[in-house]
VEXDREN-2710 file (C-alpha; in Angstrom, 1 decimal):
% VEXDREN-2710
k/r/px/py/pz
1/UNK/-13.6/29.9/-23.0
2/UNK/-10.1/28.8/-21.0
3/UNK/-7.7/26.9/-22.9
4/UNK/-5.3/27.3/-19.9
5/UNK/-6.2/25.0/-16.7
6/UNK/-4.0/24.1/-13.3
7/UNK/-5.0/21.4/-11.7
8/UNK/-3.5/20.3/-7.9
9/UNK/-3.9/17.2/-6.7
10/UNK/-3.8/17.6/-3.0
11/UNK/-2.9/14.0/-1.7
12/UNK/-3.2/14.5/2.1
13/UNK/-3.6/12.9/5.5
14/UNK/-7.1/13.2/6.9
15/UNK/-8.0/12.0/10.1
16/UNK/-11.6/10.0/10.3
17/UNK/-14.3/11.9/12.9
18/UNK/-11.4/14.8/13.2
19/UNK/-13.8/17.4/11.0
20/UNK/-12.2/20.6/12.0
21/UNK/-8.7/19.6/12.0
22/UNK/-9.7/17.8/8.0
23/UNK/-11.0/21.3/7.4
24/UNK/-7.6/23.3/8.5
25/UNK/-5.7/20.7/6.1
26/UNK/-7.9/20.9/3.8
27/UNK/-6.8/25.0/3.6
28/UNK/-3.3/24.4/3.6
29/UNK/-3.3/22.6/0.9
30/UNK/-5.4/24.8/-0.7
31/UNK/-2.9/27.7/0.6
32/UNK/0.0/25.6/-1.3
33/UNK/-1.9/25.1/-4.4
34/UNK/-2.3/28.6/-4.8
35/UNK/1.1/29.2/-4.3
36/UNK/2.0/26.6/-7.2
37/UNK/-0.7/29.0/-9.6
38/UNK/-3.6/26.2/-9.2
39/UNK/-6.9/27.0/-10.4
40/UNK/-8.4/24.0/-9.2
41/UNK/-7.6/22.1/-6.3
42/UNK/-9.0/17.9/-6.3
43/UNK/-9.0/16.4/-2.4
44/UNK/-9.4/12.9/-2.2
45/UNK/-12.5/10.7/-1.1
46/UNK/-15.5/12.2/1.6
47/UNK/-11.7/14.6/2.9
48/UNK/-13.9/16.5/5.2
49/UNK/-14.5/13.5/7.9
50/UNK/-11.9/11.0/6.7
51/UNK/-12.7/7.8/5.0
52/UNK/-14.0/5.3/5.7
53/UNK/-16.0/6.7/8.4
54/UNK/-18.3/3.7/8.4
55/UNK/-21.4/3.7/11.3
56/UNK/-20.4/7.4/11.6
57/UNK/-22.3/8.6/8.4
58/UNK/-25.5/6.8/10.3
59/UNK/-25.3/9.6/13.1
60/UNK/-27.6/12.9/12.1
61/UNK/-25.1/14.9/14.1
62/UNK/-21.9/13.8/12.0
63/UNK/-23.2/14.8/8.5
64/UNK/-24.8/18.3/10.5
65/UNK/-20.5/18.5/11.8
66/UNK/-19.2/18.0/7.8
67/UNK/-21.9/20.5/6.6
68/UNK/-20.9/23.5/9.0
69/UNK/-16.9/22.6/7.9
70/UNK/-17.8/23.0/4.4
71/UNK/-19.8/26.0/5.0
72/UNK/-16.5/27.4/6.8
73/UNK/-14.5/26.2/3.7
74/UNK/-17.3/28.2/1.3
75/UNK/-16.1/31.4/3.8
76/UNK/-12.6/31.3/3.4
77/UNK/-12.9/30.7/-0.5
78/UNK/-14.6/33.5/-1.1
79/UNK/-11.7/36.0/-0.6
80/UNK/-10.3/34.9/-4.3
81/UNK/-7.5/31.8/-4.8
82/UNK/-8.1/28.5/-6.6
83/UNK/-11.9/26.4/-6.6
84/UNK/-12.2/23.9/-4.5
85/UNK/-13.2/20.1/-4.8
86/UNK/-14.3/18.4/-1.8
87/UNK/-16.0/15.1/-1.2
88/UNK/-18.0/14.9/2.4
89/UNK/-21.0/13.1/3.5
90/UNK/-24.6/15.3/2.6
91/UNK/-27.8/14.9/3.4
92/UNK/-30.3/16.0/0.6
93/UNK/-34.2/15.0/1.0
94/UNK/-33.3/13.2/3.6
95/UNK/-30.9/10.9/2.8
96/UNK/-27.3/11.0/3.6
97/UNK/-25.1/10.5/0.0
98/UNK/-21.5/10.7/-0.6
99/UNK/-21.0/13.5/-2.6
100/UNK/-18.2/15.9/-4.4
101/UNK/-19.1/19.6/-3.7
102/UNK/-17.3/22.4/-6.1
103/UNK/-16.7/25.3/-4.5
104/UNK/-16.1/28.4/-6.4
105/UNK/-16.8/32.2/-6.3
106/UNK/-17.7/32.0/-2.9
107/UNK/-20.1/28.9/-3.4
108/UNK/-21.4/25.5/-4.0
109/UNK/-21.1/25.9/-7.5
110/UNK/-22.4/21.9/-7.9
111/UNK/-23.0/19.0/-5.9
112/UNK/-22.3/15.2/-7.8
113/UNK/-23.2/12.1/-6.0
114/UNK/-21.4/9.2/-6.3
115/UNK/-23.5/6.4/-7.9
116/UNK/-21.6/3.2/-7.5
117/UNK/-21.3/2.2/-3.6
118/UNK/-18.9/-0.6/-2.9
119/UNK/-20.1/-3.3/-1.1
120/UNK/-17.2/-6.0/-0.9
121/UNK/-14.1/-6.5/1.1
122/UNK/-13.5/-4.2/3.2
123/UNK/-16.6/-1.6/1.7
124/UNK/-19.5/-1.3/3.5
125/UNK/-20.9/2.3/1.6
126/UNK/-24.4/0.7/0.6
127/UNK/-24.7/0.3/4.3
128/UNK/-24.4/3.9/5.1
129/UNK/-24.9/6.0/1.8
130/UNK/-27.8/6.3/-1.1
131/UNK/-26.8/5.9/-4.0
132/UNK/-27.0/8.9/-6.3
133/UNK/-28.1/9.2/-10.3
134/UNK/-25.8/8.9/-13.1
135/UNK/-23.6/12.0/-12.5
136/UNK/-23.5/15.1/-15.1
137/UNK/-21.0/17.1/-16.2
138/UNK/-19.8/20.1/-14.0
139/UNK/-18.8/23.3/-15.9
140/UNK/-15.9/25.3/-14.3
141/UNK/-14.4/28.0/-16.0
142/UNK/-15.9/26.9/-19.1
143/UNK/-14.7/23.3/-19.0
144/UNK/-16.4/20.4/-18.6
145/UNK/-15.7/18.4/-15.8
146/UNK/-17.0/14.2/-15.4
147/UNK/-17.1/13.6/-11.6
148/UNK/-16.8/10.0/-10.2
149/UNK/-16.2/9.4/-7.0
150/UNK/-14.1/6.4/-6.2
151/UNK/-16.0/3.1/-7.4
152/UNK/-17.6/5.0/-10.2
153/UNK/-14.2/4.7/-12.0
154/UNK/-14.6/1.6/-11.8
155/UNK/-17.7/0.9/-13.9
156/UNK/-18.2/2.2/-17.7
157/UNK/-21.6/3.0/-17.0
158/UNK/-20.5/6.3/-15.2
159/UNK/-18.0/7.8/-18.1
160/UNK/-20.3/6.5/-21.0
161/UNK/-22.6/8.7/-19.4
162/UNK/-20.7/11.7/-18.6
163/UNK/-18.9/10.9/-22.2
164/UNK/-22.2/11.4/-23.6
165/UNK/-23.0/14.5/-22.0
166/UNK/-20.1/16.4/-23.1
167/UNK/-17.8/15.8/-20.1
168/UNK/-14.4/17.1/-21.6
169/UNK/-12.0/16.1/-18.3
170/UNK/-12.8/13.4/-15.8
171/UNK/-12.0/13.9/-12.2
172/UNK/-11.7/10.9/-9.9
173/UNK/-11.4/11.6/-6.2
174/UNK/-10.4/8.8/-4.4
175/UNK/-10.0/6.8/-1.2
176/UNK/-7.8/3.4/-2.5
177/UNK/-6.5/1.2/0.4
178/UNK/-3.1/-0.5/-0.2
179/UNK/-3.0/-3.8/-1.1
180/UNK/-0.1/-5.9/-2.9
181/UNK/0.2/-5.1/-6.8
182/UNK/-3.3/-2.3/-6.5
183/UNK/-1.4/0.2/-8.4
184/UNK/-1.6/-2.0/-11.4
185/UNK/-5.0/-2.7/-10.7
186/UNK/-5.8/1.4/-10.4
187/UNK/-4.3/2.0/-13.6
188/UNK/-5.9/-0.7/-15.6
189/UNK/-9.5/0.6/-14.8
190/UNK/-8.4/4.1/-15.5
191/UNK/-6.7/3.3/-18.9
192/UNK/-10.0/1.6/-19.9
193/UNK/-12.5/4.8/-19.3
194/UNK/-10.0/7.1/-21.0
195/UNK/-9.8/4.5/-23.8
196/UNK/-13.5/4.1/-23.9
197/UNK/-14.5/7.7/-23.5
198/UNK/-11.2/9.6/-25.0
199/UNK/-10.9/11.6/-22.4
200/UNK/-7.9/12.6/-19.7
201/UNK/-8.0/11.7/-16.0
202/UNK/-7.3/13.0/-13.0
203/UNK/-7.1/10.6/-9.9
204/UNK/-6.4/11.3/-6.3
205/UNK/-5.7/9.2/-4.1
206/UNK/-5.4/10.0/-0.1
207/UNK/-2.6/9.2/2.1
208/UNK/-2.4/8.1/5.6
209/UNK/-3.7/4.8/8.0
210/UNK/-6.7/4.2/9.3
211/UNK/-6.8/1.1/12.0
212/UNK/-6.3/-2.0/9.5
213/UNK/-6.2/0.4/5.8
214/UNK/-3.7/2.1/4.4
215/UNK/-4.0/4.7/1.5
216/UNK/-0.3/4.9/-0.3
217/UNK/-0.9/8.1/-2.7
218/UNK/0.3/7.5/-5.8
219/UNK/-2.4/10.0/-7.7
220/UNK/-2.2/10.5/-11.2
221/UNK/-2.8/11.9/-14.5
222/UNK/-3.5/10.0/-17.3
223/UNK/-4.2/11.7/-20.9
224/UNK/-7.0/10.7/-23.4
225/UNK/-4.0/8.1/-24.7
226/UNK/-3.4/6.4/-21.9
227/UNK/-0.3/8.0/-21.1
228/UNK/0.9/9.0/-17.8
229/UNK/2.3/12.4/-17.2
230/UNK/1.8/13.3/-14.0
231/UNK/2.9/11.1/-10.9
232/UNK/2.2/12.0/-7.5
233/UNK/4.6/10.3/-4.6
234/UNK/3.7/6.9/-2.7
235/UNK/3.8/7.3/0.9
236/UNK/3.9/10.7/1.5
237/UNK/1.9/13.7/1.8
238/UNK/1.8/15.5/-1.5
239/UNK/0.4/19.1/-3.5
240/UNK/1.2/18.0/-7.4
241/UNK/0.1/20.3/-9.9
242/UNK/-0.8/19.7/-13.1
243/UNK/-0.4/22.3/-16.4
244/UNK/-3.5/21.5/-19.1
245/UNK/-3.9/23.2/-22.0
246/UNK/-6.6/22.5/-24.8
247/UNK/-5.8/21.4/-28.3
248/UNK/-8.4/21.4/-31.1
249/UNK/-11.7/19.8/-29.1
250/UNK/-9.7/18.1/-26.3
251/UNK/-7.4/18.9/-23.0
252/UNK/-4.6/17.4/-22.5
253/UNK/-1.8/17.9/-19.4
254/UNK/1.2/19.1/-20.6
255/UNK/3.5/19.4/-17.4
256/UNK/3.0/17.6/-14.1
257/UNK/5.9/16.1/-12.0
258/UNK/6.5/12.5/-12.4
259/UNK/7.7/10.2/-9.7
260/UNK/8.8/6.4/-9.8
261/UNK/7.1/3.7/-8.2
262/UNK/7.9/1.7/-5.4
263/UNK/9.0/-2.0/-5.9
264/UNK/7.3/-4.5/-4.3
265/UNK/8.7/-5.0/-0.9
266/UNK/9.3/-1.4/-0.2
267/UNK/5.4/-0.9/-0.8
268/UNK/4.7/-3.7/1.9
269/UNK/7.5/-2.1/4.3
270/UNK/6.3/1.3/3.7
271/UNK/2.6/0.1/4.5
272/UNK/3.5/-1.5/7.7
273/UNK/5.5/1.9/8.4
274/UNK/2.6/3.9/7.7
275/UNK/0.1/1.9/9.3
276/UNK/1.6/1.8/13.0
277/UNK/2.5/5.3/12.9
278/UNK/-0.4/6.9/12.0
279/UNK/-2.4/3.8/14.3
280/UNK/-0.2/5.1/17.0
281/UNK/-0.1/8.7/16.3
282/UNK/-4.1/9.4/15.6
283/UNK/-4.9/7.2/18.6
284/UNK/-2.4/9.4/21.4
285/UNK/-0.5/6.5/22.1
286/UNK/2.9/8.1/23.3
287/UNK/4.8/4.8/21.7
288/UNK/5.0/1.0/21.7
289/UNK/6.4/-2.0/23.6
290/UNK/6.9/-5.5/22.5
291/UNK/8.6/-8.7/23.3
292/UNK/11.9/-9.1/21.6
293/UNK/12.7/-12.6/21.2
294/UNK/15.6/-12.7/19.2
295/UNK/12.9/-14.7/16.7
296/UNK/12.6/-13.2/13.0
297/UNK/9.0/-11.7/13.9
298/UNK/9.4/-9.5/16.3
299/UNK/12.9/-8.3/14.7
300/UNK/11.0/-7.3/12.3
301/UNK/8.4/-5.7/13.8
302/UNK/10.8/-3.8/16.1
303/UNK/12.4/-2.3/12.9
304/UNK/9.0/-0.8/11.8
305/UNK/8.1/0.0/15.0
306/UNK/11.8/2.6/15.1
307/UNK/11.6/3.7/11.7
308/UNK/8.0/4.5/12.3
309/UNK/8.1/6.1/15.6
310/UNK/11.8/6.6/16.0
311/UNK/13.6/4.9/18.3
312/UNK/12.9/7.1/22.0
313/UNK/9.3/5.6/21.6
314/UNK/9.8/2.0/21.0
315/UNK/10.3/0.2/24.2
316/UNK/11.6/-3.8/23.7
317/UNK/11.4/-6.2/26.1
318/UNK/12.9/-9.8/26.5
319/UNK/11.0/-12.3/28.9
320/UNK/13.2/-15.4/29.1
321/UNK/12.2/-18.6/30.4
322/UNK/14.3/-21.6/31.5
323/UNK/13.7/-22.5/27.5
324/UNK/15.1/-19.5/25.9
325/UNK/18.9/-19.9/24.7
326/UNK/21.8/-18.0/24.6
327/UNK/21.8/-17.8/21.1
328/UNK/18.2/-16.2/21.3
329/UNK/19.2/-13.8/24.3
330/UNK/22.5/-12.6/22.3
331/UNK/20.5/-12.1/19.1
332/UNK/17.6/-9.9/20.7
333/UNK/20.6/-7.6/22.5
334/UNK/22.1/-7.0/19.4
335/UNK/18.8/-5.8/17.0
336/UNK/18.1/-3.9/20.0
337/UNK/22.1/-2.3/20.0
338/UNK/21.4/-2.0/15.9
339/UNK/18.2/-0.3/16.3
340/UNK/19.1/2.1/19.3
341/UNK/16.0/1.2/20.8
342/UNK/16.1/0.5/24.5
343/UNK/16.0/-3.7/26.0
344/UNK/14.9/-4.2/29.1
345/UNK/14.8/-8.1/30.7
346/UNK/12.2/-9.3/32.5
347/UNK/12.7/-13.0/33.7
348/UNK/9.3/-15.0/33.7
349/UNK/10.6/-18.7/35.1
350/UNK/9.7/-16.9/38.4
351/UNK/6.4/-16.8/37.6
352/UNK/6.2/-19.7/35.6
353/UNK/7.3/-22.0/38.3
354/UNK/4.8/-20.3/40.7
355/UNK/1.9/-20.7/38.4
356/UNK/3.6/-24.7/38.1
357/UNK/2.7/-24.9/41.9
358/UNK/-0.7/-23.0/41.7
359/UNK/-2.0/-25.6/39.4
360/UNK/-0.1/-28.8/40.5
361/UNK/-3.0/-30.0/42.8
362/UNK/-5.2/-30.3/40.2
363/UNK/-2.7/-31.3/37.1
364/UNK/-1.3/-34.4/39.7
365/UNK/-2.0/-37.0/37.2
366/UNK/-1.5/-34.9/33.9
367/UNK/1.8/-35.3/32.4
368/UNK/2.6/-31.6/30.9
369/UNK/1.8/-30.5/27.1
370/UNK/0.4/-27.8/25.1
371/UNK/-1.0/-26.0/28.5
372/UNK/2.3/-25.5/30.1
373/UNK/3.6/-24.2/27.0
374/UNK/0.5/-21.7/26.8
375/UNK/0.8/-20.4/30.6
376/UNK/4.7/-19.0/29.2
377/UNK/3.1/-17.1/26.9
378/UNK/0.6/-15.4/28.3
379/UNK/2.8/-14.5/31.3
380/UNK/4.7/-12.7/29.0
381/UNK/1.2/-11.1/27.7
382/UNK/0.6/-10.7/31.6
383/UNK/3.9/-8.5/31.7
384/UNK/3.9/-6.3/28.2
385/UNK/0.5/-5.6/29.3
386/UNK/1.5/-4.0/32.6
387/UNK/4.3/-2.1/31.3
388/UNK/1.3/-0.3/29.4
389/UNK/-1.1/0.7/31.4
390/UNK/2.1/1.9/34.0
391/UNK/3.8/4.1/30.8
392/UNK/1.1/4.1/28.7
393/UNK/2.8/2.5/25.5
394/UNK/1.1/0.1/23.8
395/UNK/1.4/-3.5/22.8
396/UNK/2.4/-3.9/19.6
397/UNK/2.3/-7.8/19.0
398/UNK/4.7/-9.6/16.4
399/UNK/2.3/-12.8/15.0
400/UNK/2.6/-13.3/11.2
401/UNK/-0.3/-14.2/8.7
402/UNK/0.8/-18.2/8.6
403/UNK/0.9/-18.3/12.4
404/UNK/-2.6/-16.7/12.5
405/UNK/-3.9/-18.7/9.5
406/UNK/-3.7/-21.9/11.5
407/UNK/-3.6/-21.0/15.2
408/UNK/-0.3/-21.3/16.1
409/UNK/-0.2/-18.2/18.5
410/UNK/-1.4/-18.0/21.8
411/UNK/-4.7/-16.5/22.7
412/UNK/-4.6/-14.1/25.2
413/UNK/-0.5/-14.3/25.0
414/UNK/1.7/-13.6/22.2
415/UNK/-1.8/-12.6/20.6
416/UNK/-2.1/-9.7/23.1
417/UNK/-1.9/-6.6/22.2
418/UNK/-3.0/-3.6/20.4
419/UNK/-2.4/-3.5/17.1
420/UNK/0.0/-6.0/14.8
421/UNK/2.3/-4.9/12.0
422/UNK/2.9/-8.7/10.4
423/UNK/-1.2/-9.8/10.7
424/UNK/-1.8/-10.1/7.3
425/UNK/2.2/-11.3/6.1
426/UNK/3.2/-14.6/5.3
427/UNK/6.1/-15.8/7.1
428/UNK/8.0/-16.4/4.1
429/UNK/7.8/-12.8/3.6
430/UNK/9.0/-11.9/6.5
431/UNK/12.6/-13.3/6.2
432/UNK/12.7/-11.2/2.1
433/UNK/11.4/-8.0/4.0
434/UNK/14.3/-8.7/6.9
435/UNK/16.8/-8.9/4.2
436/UNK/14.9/-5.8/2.4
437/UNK/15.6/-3.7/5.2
438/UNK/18.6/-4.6/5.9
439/UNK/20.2/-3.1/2.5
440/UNK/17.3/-0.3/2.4
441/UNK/16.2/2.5/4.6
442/UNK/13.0/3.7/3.5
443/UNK/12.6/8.1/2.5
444/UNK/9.9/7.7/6.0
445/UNK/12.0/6.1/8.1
446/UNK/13.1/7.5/11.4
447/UNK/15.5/4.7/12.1
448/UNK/19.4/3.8/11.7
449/UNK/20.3/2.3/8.0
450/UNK/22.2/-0.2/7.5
451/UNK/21.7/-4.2/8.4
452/UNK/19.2/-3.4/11.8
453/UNK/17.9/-7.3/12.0
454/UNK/21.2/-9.6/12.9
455/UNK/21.8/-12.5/10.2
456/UNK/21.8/-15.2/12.9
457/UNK/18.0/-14.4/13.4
458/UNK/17.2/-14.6/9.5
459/UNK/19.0/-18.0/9.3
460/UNK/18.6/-19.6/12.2
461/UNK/15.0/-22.3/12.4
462/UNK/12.2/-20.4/13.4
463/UNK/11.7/-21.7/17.3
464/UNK/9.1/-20.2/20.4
465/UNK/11.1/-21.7/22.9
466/UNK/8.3/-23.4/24.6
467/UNK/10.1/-26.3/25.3
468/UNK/13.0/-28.0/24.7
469/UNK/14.7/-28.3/21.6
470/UNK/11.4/-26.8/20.1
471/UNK/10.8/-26.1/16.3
472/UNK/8.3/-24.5/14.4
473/UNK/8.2/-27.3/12.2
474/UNK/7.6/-29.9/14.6
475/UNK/4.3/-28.9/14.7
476/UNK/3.7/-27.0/11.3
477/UNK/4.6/-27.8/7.4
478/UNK/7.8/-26.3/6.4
479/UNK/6.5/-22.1/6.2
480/UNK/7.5/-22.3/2.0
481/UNK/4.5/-25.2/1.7
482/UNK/2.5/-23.6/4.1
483/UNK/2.0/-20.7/2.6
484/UNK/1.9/-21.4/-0.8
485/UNK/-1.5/-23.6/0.4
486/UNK/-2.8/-20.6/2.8
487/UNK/-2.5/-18.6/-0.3
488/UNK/-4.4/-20.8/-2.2
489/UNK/-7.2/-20.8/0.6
490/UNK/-7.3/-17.9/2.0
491/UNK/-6.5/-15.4/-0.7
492/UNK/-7.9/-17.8/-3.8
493/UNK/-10.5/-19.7/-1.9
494/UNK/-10.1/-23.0/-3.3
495/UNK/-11.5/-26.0/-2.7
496/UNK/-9.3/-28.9/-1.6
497/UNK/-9.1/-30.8/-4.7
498/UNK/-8.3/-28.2/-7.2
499/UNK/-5.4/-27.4/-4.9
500/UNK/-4.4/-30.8/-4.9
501/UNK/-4.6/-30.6/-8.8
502/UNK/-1.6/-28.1/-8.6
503/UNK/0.5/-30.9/-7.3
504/UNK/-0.1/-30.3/-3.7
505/UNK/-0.7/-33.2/-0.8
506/UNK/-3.6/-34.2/-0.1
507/UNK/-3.1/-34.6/3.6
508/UNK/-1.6/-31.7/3.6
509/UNK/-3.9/-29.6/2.4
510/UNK/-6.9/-30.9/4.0
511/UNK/-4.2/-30.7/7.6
512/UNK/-3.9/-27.0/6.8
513/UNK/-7.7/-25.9/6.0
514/UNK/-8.6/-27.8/9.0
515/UNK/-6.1/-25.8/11.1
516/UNK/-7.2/-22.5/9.3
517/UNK/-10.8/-22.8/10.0
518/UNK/-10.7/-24.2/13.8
519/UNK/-8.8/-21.1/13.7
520/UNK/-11.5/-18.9/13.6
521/UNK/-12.5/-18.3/17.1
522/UNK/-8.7/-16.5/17.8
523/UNK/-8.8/-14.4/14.8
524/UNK/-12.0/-12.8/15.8
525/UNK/-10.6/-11.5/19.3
526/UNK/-6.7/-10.5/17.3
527/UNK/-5.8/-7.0/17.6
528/UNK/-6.5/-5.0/14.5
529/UNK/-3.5/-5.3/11.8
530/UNK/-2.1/-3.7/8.5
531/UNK/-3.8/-4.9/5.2
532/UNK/-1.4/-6.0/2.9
533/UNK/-3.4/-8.9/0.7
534/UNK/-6.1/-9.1/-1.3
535/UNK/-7.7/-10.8/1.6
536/UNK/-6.8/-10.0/5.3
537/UNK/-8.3/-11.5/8.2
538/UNK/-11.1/-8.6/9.1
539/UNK/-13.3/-7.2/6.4
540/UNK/-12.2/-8.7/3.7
541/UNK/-13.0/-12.4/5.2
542/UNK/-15.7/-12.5/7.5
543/UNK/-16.4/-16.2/8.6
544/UNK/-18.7/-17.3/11.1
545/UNK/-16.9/-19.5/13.9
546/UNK/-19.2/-22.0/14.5
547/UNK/-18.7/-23.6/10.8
548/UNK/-19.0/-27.3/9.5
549/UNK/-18.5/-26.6/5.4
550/UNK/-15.2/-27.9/4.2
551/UNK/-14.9/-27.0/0.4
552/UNK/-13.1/-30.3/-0.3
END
C-alpha cells in the first residue's frame, strides 16, 4: 500500500474538434509532470476534443476520432512515466457518455461516467451525452480514488456515494467557464463535499477561450478540512504538482504551490484578453481592425485587442463624418500613439452625402431622423468590413452590454463585426476597467504599460456623433441608473414592481424593459462575445423575439 502519492494538475489549453493536436498537449504535459516526479497526472473536462464540443458529440465519426487519440495516448504510456487521467467522449452499448478514462500500465485501467449532465445556461450535455450510474471508486496504486466529472461536484449524491464506497481522494476534472465572482462559487461546492464526505479534493480546471466561454484556471487542492494548499494560476497555462502523503486512515497534500487570486477587474480584463486572443488565434485570423472613435468603448477595446494580439496585429481606424469633433479626432490619435497600434482615417461624409442624394427622391417630404443617423453607421460597417476581406483581419466591434440591452447600436453598423470584447459589460464598467488598465498591465499582456486610454476619453459625455451636439443621454437614462435596472432584469429577472420596490421609477423601469425586449431581434444576429455575467446575451438567455409577456 503507497503512502507517498504526486498528483499534477495539468491546467492546459485544448482546442474544441482539434483531436490530434489535444492529444500532442495532452503528452507534453504529461512529459512535464514526469519531470516534476508525478505519479498521476488529472486533465481537465472531455481534454481529448475540447469542451464544450456541443452538436459534435452527435457525429459517430467524432467520438470514433477521440477513441483512436486515446488509444495513441494508451501507446505512448506504456513505455513507463506517470498514469494518466483523461476525460473524452465514449461510446459504450451504444450510447455516447462523457467519461474519465485512467490510463496506467499500458491500459484503460477504468472508465467513470459522469452522472450529472448540466442542462442550464450555457450547458447543453443532456442534449448530447447519457448519463452514466453513480460512479465507484477507482483504485490506483492502492488508493482510492472518487471520480466526478464536472457537475457531479456539484451534487452530494455523487461523493455520499463514492464516500460510501470507500473513496479515499476525490478527483474533479473540470471544464468551469469564467463568470464574475465563480471562483467563490467553485470553492463553496467543493468545501461542502470534503466537509460532508471528509475527504481531500483535487479540482482542475481548463484554460483557454472558446467563442463566447472562457475557462480561467485557477485548479485546486482542498484537504479533508477545507483548507487550501495547493493553488494553480488564473489565466495561464499551468503543470502544478501536488505532494500527498497518508496519515493514519486519510491523505492529505502536504506541498503544492500556492498562487494568489485575481481581484475583480483584473479577472474581467484578463477574460476579455483571453477571449479575443484565443477567438482570434484558434480561428486563423491573422489580427483585428476596429473603429476608433475616440469614444470610451472602442478605447477600450483597442487596449485588449494590443495586449491580446500585440500591437503589429491590431489595425484602428477612424471614419469621421461632418459630426465628429476635434476633440474626438485628437483623442483617438493619441490612444492610438499610447498603444503603438497603427490609425488610419477614412473619411465617410463622402459617402454619406452620396447616399443623401441616392435617397433624396424618395425622402422629399421626410424631414431627417433616426435613419440618417443609421446610414453613418453602417457606412462605417460598409468600410471596416472591406478592410477585411482585402487583409483578412477581422472586425472586432466595440458595443457594451447597456448599449445592447436596449438597442442603442446599429444593426448591420457599429453591430458589425466578428466577435465583441465589451458584449456582455455594463457601460459603467467600462470607464473602472479604463482606469484599471491604465495603472495595471496585466502578466498576459503584450501591450505598452502605463495610462494607454487618454483621460479626456474617460471623462468626457459618452457621445456617437450622429448629429449635432449629440449625447448618449439624450436618448438613454444616465448609464449609473441604467444599469443598475438592466442588472435587475437581465441578470436577476425581476419583475417590474419588485424593482420598483427597491426605490426605482416606475416609468423608468417599465422604459427600460420595454427597450430591452424590443431589443431582441438585434441581439440574435450580434457577433458572438466574451461571457463575463451570470447571464450573457447567448446561452445563458434565450428569448424568443416575437414576445408579448411583460413581467410587470
Amino acid at each position: 500500500m503507497a503512502n507517498r502519492l504526486s498528483i499534477a494538475l495539468a491546467q492546459i489549453n485544448p482546442t474544441v474538434g482539434d483531436v490530434e493536436g489535444n492529444g500532442k498537449l495532452i503528452l507534453e504535459a504529461r512529459d512535464a509532470a514526469a519531470q516534476a516526479g508525478a505519479d498521476l497526472v488529472v486533465y481537465p473536462e472531455l481534454v481529448v476534443v475540447g469542451y464544450p464540443p456541443e452538436d459534435l458529440v452527435l457525429r459517430p465519426s467524432f467520438a470514433d476520432s477521440a477513441r483512436r487519440v486515446v488509444e495513441a495516448l494508451v501507446s505512448k504510456a506504456a513505455s513507463g512515466g506517470p498514469a494518466l487521467l483523461i476525460s473524452s467522449p465514449w461510446m459504450q452499448d451504444g450510447k455516447c457518455y462523457n467519461a474519465a478514462l485512467l490510463i496506467a500500465e499500458g491500459k484503460i485501467a477504468a472508465v467513470r461516467l459522469k452522472h450529472e449532465l448540466p442542462n442550464y445556461g450555457v450547458f447543453d450535455e443532456k442534449r448530447v451525452f447519457a448519463a452514466g450510474p453513480l460512479p465507484e471508486p477507482v483504485d490506483f496504486r492502492g488508493v482510492k480514488l472518487g471520480i466526478m466529472i464536472c457537475e457531479d461536484m456539484w451534487f452530494s449524491g455523487v461523493t455520499a456515494h463514492l464516500a460510501s464506497r470507500g473513496a479515499e481522494l476525490l478527483v474533479v476534472p473540470n471544464g468551469s467557464p469564467f463568470e464574475l465572482d465563480k471562483h467563490d462559487v467553485r470553492r463553496r461546492i467543493a468545501l461542502d463535499r470534503t466537509r460532508e464526505s471528509r475527504l481531500p479534493l483535487v479540482y482542475v480546471n481548463q484554460f483557454g477561450g472558446q467563442d463566447e466561454l472562457v475557462f480561467d484556471g485557477g485548479s485546486f487542492v482542498m484537504n479533508a478540512d477545507g483548507k487550501i494548499v495547493a493553488q494553480a494560476p488564473y489565466w495561464r497555462e499551468d503543470i502544478n504538482v501536488s505532494r500527498w502523503e497518508k496519515v493514519g486512515k486519510g491523505w492529505r497534500c502536504v506541498e503544492g504551490a500556492k498562487n494568489p487570486e485575481p481581484e475583480r477587474l483584473e479577472a474581467v480584463y484578463q477574460a476579455m484578453v483571453l477571449g479575443l486572443r484565443d477567438y482570434v488565434d484558434k480561428n486563423r485570423f491573422p489580427g483585428v481592425v476596429l473603429g476608433l472613435s475616440g469614444g470610451v468603448d472602442s478605447a477600450l477595446s483597442a487596449a485588449v485587442a494590443v495586449d491580446a494580439l500585440g500591437r503589429e496585429r491590431v489595425h484602428c481606424v477612424m471614419l469621421p463624418s461632418k459630426y465628429t469633433s476635434r476633440e474626438s479626432l485628437n483623442d483617438a490619435a493619441d490612444c492610438a500613439k499610447r498603444l503603438g497600434t497603427r490609425l488610419d482615417t477614412i473619411s465617410i461624409a463622402p459617402l454619406v452625402d452620396c447616399a443623401d442624394k441616392t435617397l433624396a427622391p424618395l425622402f422629399a417630404r421626410h424631414a431627417p431622423d433616426l435613419t440618417e443617423e443609421n446610414i453613418q453607421s453602417r457606412l462605417r460597417g460598409l468600410l471596416l468590413m472591406a478592410l477585411s476581406n482585402k487583409f483578412g483581419n477581422m472586425v472586432l466591434t466595440t458595443g457594451n452590454k447597456s448599449e445592447v440591452s436596449v438597442g442603442y447600436a446599429t444593426l448591420y453598423g457599429d453591430m458589425c463585426g466578428g466577435y465583441s470584447v465589451l458584449k456582455d459589460v455594463y457601460k459603467v464598467l467600462v470607464f473602472d476597467l479604463c482606469q484599471w488598465r491604465n495603472t495595471h498591465l496585466p502578466a498576459s499582456a503584450r501591450g505598452p504599460a502605463g495610462a494607454v486610454i487618454p483621460a479626456n476619453i474617460i471623462t468626457k459625455p459618452p457621445s456617437a456623433e450622429l448629429r449635432p451636439d449629440q449625447k448618449d443621454q439624450d436618448s438613454l437614462p444616465p448609464y449609473e441608473q441604467l444599469d443598475a435596472v438592466l442588472e435587475e432584469l437581465v441578470e436577476n429577472e425581476m419583475p417590474v414592481a419588485d424593482i420598483v420596490v427597491k426605490g426605482y421609477d416606475q416609468a423608468l423601469v417599465t422604459r427600460v424593459q420595454n427597450m430591452l425586449y424590443g431589443a431582441e431581434y438585434k441581439r440574435r444576429q450580434a457577433s458572438p462575445g466574451v461571457k463575463v455575467t451570470r447571464r450573457n446575451f447567448g446561452r445563458d438567455r434565450r428569448y424568443p423575439i416575437t414576445n408579448r409577456f411583460r413581467n410587470r
